[in-house]
N, C-alpha and C positions, 0 to 999 in steps of 0.2 A: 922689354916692355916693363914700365915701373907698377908697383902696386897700385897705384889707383886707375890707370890705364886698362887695367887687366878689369878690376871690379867695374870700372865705366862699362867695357866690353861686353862682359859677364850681363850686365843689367842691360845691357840693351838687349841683347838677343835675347833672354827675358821676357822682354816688351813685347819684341817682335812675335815669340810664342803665342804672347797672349791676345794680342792682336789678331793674327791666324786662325786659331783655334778659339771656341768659346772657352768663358771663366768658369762654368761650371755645369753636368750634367742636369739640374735643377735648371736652367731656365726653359718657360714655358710662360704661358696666360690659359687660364682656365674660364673661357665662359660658361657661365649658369645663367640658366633663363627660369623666368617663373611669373605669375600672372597677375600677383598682388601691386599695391601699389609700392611705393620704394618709402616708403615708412614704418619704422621701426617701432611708430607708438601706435600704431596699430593693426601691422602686420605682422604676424609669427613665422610666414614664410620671409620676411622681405630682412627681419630681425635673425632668422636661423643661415640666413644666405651671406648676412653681415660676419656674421660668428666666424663662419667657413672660410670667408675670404682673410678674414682678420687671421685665422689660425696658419694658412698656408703662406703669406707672405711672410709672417712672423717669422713662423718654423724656418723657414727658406730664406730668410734673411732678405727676402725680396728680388729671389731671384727667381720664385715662382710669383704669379701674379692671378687676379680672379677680374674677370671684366663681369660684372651682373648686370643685366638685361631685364627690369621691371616692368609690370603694368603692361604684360602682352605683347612687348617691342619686338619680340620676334616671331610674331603669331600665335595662334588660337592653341588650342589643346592639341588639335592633329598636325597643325602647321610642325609645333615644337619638337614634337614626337616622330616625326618625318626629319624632322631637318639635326635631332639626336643620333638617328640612325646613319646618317649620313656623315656626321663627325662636325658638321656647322655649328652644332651646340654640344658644350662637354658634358655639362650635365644639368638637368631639364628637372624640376619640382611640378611635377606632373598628379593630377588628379583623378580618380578612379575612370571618368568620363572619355580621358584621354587614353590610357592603357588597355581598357577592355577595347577601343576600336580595333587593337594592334592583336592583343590576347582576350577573343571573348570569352576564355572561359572565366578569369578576375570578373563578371558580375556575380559570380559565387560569393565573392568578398563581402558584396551589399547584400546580404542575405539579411530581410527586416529585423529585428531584436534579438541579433546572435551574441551581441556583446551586452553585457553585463554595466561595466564603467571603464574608464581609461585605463585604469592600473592594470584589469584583464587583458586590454586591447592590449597593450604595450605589451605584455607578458608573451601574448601570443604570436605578435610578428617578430618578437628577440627571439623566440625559440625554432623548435624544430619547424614547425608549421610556416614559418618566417624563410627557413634557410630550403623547404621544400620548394615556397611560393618562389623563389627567388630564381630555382634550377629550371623552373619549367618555364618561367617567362622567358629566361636568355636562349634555352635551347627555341622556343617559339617565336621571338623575337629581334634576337641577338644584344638583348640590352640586361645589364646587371640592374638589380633592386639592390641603390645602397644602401637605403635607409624610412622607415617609414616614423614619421613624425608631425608635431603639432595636429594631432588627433582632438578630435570634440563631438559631439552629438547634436543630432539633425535637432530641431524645432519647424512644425508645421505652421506656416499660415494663412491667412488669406483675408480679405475686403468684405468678405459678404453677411457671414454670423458666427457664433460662438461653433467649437469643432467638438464634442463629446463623447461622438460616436461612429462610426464606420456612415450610419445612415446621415449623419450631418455633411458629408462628405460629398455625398450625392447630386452630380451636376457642375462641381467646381472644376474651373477648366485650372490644373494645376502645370505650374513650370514643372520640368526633369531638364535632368541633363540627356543626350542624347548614349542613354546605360538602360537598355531592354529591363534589365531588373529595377528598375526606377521607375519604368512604365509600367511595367506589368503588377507593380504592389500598386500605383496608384490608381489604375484600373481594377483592381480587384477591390479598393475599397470602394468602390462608387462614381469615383471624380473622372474624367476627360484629362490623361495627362499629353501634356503639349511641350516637347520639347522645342526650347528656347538657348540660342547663345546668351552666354555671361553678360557682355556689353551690350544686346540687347534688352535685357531683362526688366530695368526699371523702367524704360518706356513701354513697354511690352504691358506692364502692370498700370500706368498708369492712364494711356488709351484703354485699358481694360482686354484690353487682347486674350489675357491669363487674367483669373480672380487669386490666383493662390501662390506658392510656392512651398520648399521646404530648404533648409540650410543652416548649420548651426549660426548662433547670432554673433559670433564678431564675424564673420562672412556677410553676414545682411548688413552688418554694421558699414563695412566696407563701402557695400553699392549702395546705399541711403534707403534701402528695401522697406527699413521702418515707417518709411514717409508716406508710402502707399499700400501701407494693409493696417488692418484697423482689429486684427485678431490673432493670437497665439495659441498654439497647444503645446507644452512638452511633452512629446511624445516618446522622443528621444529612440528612434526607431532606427536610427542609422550612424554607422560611426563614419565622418570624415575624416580624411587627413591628408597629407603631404607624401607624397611616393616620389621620392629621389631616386633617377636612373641615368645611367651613362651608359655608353656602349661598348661592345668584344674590344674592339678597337685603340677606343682610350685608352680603356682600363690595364692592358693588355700592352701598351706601350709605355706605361709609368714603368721605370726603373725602380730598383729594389727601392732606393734613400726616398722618391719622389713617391711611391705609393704610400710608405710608411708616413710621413707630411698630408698626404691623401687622405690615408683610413683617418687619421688623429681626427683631420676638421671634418670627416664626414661625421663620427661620432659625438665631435662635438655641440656640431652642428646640428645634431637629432633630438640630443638634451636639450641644448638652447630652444629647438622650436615645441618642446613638449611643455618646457618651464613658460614659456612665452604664452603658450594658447589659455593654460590654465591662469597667468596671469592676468592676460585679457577679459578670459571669461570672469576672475572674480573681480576684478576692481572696474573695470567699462563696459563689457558688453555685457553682463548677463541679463536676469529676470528685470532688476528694476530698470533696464536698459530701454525695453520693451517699454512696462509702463509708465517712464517718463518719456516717452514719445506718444502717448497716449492710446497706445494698445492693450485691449484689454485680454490678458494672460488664466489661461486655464491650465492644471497639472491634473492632470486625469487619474483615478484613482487605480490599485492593481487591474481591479476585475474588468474596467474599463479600456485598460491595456492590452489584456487579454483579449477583449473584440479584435481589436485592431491586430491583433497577434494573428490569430486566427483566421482571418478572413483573407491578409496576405503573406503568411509566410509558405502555406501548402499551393499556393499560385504561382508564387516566384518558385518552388522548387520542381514545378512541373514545366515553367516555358524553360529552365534552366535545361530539363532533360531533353523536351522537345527543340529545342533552338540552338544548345550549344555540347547535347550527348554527353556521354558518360562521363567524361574529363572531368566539366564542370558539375555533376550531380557528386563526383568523388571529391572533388576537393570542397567543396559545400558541408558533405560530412567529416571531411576530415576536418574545417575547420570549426564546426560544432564541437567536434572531438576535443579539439586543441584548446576552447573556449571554456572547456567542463573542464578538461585536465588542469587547466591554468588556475579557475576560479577556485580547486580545490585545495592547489598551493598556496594562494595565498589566504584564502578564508579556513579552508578547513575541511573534512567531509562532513556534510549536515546528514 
């Protein structure tokens, strides 16, 4: 056999290798699911989902791939969360609404005025309080907390009058998400809270069904929420954000080279949606967001704050004990704990 006979040979059985066998450990599709719309100029989840995918076919040369699933395509907050568990979705950009169904004790998390500003927030779920939250959801759940991001703070509003005080409160029938600690502070200030689905919300508000809601403003921005309430308060009572989880499973089946391509875009994907929210909130959604829709915007002063402090933070920390027991009354202070620890590193001790 002459030399090129030989290298022919050579190359074909080659082919046929590769042919046979896959090219490389790395191929895979990762779906992510998440509820925003698939717009990047004004979603931080839809913009941090873009990132992820962009990092992992990169990294992978395109041999891993990311299918994302916008705008609720594959169900509600428990649809997604059911069908994570199950391995139908890889990983799911889930909201506190959706998680506490799975682990009640996470309404600890929405504890009214535990956070300070972002920079605390982020501080506290990178940390230990982050990597504690994280062991007790998968042992209760079986699902890993990759990543919590595109955090921002609630604003209250509602159709009816100016909000100033716990007693202004009194009577408004307000949206919650279906999170017992969302109910239980907004009964405790006064109001009738009415848990409502997402996609139902603005008609909800605009038959009058609900006079109220609460939700930071690029999220109202989102559902066109401005169009039907005629008053704001920043209250800033609640931090939201983006809780990215996958399951035992996934997670657990990524090979060494494939998790490390993983970790990279989950983390980068955490920064993109932190840069994103605060983007949003300075340049589109914020205050004059409100009052160029012709909402009229109240920012309540400390001691005014302190009502509201007051009337629902020792409410929520008792249906907390009564409702969901020790678990969550201990992680509630721990994350107090984790909140003071945090603010001290970066401010200082006063």
């Amino acid at each position: 056999m002459n030399a090129y006979k030989s290298i022919k040979t050579l190359s074909l059985t080659a082919l046929g290798a590769c042919l046979a066998f896959p090219l490389s450990s790395l191929a895979m599709t990762i779906t992510l699911a998440h509820e925003e719309p698939a717009n990047v100029e004004t979603s931080a989840a839809h913009l941090s989902a873009m990132v992820f995918k962009d990092v992992i076919e990169t990294r992978s040369n395109g041999e891993m791939t990311v299918d994302i699933q916008a705008a609720s395509a594959m169900g509600n907050q428990r649809d997604r969360m059911e069908l994570t568990q199950a391995g139908v979705i890889d990983v799911n950009v889930a909201a506190i609404g959706g998680l506490s169904q799975f682990y009640p004790a996470m309404n600890a998390i929405d504890l009214p005025f535990a956070f300070p500003d972002t920079v605390v927030a982020e501080r506290v779920f990178d940390g230990e309080f982050g990597e504690r939250l994280s062991a007790q959801l998968q042992e209760a759940t079986g699902l890993h907390l990759l990543a919590v991001t595109a955090g921002d703070f609630y604003v209250f509003t509602n159709s009816e009058r100016p909000v100033k005080s716990p007693e202004d409160m009194e009577g408004l029938r307000v949206r919650t998400m279906q999170v017992p600690s969302h109910i239980t502070m907004m009964d405790a200030l006064g109001a009738s809270a009415t848990p409502v689905p997402w996609d139902e919300l603005y008609g909800a508000m605009e038959t009058g069904v609900v006079d109220a809601q609460h939700n930071p403003i690029p999220i109202m921005a989102i559902g066109n929420l401005q169009e039907v309430q005629d008053y704001a308060t920043l209250t800033n009572h609640l931090y939201g954000a983006d809780w990215w989880v996958a399951s035992d499973d996934f997670v657990s089946g990524l090979d060494d080279e494939q998790r490390r391509i993983f970790r990279h875009a989950v983390e980068s994907a955490k920064v993109a949606g932190r840069g994103a929210k605060l983007g949003l909130r300075a340049t589109q959604f914020g205050t004059e967001f409100l009052q160029e829709a012709g909402l009229e915007v109240y920012s309540p002063s400390p001691a005014e704050l302190a009502e509201f402090r007051e009337r629902s933070v020792p409410a929520v920390m008792q249906s907390l004990e009564s409702e969901f027991g020790d678990d969550a009354v201990a992680l509630a202070e721990a994350l107090l704990d984790a909140v003071e620890a945090a603010e001290s590193a970066v401010y200082g001790a006063e």
